[in-house]
C-alpha positions as semicolon CSV with decimal commas, in nm:
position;residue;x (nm);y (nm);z (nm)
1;X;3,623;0,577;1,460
2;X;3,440;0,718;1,206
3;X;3,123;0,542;1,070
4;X;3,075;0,161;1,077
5;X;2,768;-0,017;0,903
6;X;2,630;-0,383;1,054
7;X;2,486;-0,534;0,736
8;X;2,189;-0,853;0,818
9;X;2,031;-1,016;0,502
10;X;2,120;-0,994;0,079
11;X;2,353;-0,921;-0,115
12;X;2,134;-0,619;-0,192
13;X;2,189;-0,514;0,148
14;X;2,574;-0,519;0,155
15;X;2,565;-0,375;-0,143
16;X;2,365;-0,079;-0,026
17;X;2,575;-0,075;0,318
18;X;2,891;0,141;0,110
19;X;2,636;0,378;0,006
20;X;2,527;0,413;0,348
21;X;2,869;0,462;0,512
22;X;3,000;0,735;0,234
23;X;2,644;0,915;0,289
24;X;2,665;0,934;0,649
25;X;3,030;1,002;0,661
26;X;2,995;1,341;0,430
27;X;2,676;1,420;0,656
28;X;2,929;1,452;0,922
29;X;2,882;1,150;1,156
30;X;3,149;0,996;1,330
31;X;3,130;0,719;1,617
32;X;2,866;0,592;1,491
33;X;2,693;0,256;1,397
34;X;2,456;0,212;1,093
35;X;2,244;-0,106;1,163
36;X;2,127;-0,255;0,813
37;X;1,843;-0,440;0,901
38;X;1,633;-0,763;0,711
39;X;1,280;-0,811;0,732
40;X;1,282;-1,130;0,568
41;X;1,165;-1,348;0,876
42;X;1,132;-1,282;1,246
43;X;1,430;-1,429;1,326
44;X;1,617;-1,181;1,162
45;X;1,443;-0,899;1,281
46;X;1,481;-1,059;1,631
47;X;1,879;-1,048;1,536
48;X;1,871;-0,705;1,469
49;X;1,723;-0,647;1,815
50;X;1,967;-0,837;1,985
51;X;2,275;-0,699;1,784
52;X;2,116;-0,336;1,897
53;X;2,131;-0,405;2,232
54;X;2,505;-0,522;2,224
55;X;2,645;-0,251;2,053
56;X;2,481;-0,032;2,284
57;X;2,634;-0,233;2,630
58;X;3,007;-0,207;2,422
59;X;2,965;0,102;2,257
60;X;2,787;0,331;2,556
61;X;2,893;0,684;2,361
62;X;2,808;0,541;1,989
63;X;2,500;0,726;1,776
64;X;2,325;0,405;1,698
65;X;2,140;0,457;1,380
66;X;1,867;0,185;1,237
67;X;1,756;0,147;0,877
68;X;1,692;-0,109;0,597
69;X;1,414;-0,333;0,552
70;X;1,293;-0,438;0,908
71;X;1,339;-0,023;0,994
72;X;1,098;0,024;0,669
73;X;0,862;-0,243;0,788
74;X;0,855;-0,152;1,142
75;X;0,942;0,164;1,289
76;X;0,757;0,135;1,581
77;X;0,982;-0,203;1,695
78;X;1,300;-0,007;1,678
79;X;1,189;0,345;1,778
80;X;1,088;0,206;2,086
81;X;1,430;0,055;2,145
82;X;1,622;0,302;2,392
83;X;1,937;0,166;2,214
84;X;1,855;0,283;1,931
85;X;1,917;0,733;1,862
86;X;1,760;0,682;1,511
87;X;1,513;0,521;1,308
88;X;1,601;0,603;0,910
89;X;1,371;0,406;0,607
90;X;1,465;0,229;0,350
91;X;1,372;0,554;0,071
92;X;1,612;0,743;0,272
93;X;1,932;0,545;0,386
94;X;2,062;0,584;0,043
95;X;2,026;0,972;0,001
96;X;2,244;1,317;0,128
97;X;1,894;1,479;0,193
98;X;1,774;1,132;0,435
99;X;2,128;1,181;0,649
100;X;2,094;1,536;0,658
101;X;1,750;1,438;0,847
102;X;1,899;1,220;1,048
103;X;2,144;1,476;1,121
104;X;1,913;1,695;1,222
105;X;1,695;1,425;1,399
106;X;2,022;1,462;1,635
107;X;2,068;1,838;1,619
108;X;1,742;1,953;1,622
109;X;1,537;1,941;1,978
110;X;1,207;1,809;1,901
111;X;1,311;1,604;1,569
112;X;1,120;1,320;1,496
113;X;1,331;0,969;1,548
114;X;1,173;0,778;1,330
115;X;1,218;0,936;0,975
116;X;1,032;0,676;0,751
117;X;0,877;0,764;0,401
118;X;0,616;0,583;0,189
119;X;0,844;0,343;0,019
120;X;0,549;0,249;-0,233
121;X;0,585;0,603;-0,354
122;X;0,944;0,553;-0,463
123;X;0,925;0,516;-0,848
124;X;1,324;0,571;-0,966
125;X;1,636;0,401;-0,870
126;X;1,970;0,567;-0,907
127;X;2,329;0,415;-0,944
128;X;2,483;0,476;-0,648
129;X;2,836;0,499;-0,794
130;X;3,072;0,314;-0,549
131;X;3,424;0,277;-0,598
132;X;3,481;0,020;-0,347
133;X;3,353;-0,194;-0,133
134;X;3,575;-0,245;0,216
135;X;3,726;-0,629;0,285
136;X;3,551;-0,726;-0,010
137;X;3,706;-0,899;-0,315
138;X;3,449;-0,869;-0,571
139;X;3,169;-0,576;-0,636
140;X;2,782;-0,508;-0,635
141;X;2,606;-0,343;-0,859
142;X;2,248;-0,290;-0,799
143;X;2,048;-0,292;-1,079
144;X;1,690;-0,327;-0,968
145;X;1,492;-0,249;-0,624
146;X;1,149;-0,321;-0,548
147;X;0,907;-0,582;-0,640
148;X;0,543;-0,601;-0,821
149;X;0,494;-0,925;-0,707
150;X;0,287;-1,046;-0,382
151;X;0,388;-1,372;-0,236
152;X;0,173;-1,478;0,019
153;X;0,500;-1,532;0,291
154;X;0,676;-1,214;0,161
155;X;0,683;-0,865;0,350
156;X;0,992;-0,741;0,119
157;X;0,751;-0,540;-0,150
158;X;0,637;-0,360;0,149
159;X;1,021;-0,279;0,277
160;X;1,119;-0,222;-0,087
161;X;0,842;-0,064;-0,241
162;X;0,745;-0,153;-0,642
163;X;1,031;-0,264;-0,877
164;X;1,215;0,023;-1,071
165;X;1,514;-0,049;-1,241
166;X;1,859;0,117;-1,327
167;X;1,899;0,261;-1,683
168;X;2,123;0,001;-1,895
169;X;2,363;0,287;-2,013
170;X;2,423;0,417;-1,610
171;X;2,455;0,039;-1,505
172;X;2,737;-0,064;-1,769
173;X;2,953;0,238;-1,644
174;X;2,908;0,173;-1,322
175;X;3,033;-0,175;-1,380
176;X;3,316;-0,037;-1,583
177;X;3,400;0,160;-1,309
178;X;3,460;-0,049;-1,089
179;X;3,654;-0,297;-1,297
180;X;3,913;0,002;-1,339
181;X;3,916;0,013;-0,985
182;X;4,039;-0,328;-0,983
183;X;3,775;-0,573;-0,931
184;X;3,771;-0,871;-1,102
185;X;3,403;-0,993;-1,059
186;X;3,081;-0,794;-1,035
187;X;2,773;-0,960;-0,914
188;X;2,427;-0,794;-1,043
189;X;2,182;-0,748;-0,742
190;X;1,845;-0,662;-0,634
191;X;1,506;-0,814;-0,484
192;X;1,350;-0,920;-0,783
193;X;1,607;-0,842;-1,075
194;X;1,471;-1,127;-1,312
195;X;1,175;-0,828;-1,326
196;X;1,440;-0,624;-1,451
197;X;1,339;-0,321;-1,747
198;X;0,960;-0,348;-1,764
199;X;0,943;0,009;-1,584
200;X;1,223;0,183;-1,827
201;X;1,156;0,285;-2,203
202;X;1,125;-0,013;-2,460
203;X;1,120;-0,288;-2,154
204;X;1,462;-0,402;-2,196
205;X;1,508;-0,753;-2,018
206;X;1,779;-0,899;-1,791
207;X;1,948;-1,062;-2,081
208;X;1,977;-0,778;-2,218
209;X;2,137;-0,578;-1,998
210;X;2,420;-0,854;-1,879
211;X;2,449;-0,915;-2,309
212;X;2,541;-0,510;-2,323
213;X;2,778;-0,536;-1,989
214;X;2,926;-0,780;-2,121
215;X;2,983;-0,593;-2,502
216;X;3,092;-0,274;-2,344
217;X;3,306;-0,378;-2,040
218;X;3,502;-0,664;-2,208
219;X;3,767;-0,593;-1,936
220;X;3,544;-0,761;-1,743
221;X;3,676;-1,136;-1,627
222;X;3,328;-1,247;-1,445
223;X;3,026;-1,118;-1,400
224;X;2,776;-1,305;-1,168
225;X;2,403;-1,322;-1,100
226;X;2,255;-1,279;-0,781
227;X;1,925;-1,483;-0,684
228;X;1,675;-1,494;-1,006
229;X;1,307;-1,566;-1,008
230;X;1,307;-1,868;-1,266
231;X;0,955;-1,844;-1,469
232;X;1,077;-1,499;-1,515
233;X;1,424;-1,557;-1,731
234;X;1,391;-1,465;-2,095
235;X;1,515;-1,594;-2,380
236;X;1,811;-1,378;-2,382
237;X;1,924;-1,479;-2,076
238;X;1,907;-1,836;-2,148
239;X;2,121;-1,795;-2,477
240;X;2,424;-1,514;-2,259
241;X;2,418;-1,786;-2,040
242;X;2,462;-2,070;-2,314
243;X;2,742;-1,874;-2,540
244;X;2,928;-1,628;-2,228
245;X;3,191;-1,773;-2,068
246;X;3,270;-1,471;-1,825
247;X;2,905;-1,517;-1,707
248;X;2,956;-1,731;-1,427
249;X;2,761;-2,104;-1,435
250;X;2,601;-2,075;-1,087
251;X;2,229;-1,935;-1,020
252;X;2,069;-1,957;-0,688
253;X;1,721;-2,020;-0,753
254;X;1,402;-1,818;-0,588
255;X;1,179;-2,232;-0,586
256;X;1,060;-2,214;-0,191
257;X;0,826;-2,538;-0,227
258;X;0,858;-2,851;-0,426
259;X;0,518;-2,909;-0,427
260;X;0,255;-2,743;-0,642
261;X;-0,069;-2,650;-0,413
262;X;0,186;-2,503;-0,150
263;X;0,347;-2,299;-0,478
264;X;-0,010;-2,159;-0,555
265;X;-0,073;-2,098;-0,166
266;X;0,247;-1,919;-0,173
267;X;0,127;-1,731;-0,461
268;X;0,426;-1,840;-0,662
269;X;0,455;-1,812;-1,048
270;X;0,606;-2,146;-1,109
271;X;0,506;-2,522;-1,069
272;X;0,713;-2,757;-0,988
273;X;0,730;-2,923;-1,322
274;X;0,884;-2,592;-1,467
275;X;1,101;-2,539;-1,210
276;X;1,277;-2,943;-1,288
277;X;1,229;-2,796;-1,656
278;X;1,423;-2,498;-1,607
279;X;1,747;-2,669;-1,449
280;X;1,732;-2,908;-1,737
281;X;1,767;-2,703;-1,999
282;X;2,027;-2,460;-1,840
283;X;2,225;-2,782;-1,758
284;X;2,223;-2,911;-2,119
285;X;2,313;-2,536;-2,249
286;X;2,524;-2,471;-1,969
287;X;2,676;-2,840;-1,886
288;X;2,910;-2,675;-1,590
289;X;2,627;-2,486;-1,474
290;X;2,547;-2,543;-1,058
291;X;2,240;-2,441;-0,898
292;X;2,173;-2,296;-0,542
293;X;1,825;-2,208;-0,415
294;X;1,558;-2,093;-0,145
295;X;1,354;-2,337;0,009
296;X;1,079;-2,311;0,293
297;X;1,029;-2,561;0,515
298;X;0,670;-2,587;0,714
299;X;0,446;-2,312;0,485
300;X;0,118;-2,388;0,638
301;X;-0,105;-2,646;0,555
302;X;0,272;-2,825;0,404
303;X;0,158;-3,212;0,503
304;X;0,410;-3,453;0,501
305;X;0,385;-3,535;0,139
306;X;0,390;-3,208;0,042
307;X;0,728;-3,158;0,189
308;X;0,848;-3,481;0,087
309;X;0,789;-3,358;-0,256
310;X;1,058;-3,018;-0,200
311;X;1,276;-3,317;-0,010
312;X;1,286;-3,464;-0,365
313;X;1,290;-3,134;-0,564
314;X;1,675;-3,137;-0,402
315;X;1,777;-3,423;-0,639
316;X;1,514;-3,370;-0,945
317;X;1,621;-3,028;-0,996
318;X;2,013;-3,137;-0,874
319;X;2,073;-2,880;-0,661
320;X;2,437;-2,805;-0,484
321;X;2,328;-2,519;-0,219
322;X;2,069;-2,474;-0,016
323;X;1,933;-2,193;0,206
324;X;1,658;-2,356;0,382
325;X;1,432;-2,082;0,561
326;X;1,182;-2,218;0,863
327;X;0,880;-2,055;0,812
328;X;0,790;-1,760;0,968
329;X;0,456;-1,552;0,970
330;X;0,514;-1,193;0,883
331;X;0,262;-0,974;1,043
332;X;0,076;-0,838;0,802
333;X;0,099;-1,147;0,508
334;X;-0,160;-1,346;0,399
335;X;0,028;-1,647;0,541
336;X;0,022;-1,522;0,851
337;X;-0,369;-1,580;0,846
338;X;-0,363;-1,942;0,741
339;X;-0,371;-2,254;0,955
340;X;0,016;-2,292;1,099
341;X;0,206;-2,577;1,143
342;X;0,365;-2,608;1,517
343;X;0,743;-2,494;1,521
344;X;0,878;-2,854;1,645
345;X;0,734;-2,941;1,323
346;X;0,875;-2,686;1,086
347;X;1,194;-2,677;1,276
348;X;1,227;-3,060;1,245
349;X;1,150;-3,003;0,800
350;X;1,428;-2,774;0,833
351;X;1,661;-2,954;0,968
352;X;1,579;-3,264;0,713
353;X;1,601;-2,988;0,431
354;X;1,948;-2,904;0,534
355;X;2,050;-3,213;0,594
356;X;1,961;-3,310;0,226
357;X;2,100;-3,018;0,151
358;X;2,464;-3,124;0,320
359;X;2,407;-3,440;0,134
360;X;2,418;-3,246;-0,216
361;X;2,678;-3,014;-0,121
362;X;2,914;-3,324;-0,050
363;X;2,775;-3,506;-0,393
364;X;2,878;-3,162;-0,598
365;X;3,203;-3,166;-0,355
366;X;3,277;-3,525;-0,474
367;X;3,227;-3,446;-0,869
368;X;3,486;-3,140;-0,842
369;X;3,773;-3,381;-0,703
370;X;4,018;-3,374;-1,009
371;X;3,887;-3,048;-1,190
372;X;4,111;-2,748;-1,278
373;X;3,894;-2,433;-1,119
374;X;4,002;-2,076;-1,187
375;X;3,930;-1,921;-0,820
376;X;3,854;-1,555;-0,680
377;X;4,065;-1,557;-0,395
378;X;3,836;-1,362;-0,114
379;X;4,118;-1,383;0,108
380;X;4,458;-1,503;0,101
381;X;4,387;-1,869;0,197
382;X;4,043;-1,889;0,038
383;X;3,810;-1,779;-0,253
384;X;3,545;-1,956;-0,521
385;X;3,524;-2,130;-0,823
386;X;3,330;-2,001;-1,137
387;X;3,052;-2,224;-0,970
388;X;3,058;-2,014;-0,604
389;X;3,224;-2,341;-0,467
390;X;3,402;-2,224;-0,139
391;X;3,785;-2,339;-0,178
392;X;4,047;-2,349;0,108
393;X;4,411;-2,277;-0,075
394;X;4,693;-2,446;-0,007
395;X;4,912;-2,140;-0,042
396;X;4,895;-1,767;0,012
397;X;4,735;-1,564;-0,274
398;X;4,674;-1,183;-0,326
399;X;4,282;-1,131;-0,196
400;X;4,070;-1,016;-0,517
401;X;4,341;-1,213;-0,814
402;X;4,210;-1,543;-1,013
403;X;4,424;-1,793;-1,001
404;X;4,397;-2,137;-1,139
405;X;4,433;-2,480;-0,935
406;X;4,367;-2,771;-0,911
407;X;4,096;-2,974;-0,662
408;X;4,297;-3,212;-0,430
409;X;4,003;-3,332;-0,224
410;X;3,722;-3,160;0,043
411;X;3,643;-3,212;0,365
412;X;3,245;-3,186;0,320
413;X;3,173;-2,808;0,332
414;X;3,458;-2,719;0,084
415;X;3,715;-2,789;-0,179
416;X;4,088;-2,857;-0,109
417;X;4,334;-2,656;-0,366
418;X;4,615;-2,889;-0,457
């Protein structure tokens, strides 16, 4: 065995998780395991922990290795893990020179473990050209890192660093790249990619850049958004999205609260109001267009209004996915030092929130029954519509082709492919 990567949290993060495997691979590892870790609550850092001590039990003679976000966020946690050999941050998991440490850190007697930068000092992000991405059917570009904003709940600036953004010119030929390779659909990631320019010469936006992918690569059969920050979509955006038919109708939404004092507690940019707004506009330019998004349950001081109010931002706002996040204090936030609701209390809005959730899943199930759906097959017995609808098929396909059915029926978590 050579080098395997575990990947926890975003798209961002499997996206990263090739770079990391080619990088450590041409440092000259080999039976080893790359743990890509998520900050984003404790629970997943708690994950993380547990998945660390398992590969250690099953893997006794493995160089355990532990980077990304939660690594960035807290070295200490993992350092102090006798599982773990390494302890590699997020500014260097990506680079020959932060594997050659790590190299070392195994080489070298006396070499520190952890080997952690300043992320906040990181003021450039690089295409990382990839030419594939293993058991996957469509690609990642990452086009933005970072993140200038401070949510009160969030510890990702602080695992990410500020946002910096990839050139337009190095981001179309990575995309083009990668569609000669053979990949059908490329989904645009990073942590805050709505942000997306205002740190490169002339400040060009996120319309922008998918309008010029979308010129120069016209190869190109979809192209895909990953999670985008509402208030901050421009104009452009709004309009590839309106005339673009090979950008695909399905956003997944960054709203966390329905309600708007919890929104300005959280330090949000958006009020409710604009985030109902928002969906109806891109669903009269975009009348095939189906939303996903983030929502928090039990953000303290949430009463039970206050969460009835993101209960009913579900069906205002007519969304058809939800990822429904109990709260959880980050050491080190701001909401970490405000009054907290007791977890049988946030746990019980979370499961309401995903119930409603189920509810609109089946509704959006229901309205596909009879539709014609071109479909990425991500394996050869399932895939997604243009709308990220999971589909079971009814007959074997070739993983990574489009192919064009029709919807028989669902059985409540997906469709049925006639």
């Amino acid at each position: 065995m050579s080098v395997e990567v575990l990947t926890f949290g975003c798209r961002l993060n499997a996206a990263e998780s090739e770079v990391i495997r080619r990088e450590a691979q041409r440092a000259g590892f080999a039976d080893t395991v790359v743990v890509n870790t998520c900050a984003v609550t404790a629970e997943a850092v708690r994950q993380a922990r547990q998945a660390i001590r398992a590969l250690r039990r099953g893997r006794p003679q493995a160089k355990i290795i532990v980077t990304g976000c939660a690594a960035q966020t807290e070295p200490q946690t993992f350092s102090s893990m006798s599982e773990a050999d390494c302890v590699l941050g997020n500014g260097e998991k990506l680079s020959a020179s932060g594997w050659a440490k790590a190299r070392a850190a195994f080489d070298i007697e006396g070499s520190p473990k952890a080997i952690v930068s300043d992320i906040m000092a990181a003021r450039e992000t690089a295409p990382h050209l990839i030419d594939a991405f293993a058991g996957r059917a469509r690609a990642f570009v990452q086009v933005q890192n970072g993140c200038d904003h401070r949510c009160t709940f969030c510890i990702i600036p602080f695992g990410r660093g500020n946002s910096r953004s990839v050139p337009i010119g190095a981001a179309v030929e990575d995309v083009r790249r990668l569609v000669g390779n053979g990949y059908n659909e490329i989904v645009l990631t990073g942590v805050d990619i709505t942000s997306y320019g205002a740190d490169l010469p002339g400040a060009p936006e996120l319309g922008t850049l998918v309008r010029q992918i979308l010129k120069h690569v016209p190869e190109l059969k979809r192209l895909r958004l990953s999670s985008i920050d509402s208030v901050e979509a421009d104009s452009e955006l709004l309009n590839v999205i309106a005339g673009e038919a090979r950008l695909m109708p399905h956003l997944h939404l960054s709203l966390q609260s329905g309600d708007d004092l919890i929104l300005k507690r959280m330090k949000r940019r958006h009020s409710r109001a604009q985030a109902i707004a928002f969906c109806r506009t891109l669903r009269r330019l975009r009348p095939d267009i189906v939303f996903g998004a983030d929502l928090i349950a039990g953000f303290p001081t949430e009463s039970a209004d206050m969460f009835r109010r993101s209960l009913d931002l579900v069906e205002e706002c007519n969304l058809a996915y939800l990822h429904v996040f109990p709260f959880s204090a980050r050491p080190g936030t701001p909401a970490a030092r405000m009054p907290q609701l007791d977890r049988a209390t946030i746990k019980e809005r979370a499961r309401l929130l995903r119930e409603r959730g189920a509810l609109a899943l089946r509704h959006h199930l229901e309205r596909e029954v009879g539709t014609m759906r071109r479909i990425l097959a991500e394996s050869a017995s399932a895939g997604r519509t243009e709308q990220f609808t999971a589909v079971k098929l009814a007959a074997p396909v070739e993983p990574g082709s489009i192919v064009e059915r029709a919807i028989a029926g669902h059985d409540g978590r997906q469709l049925l492919a006639a």
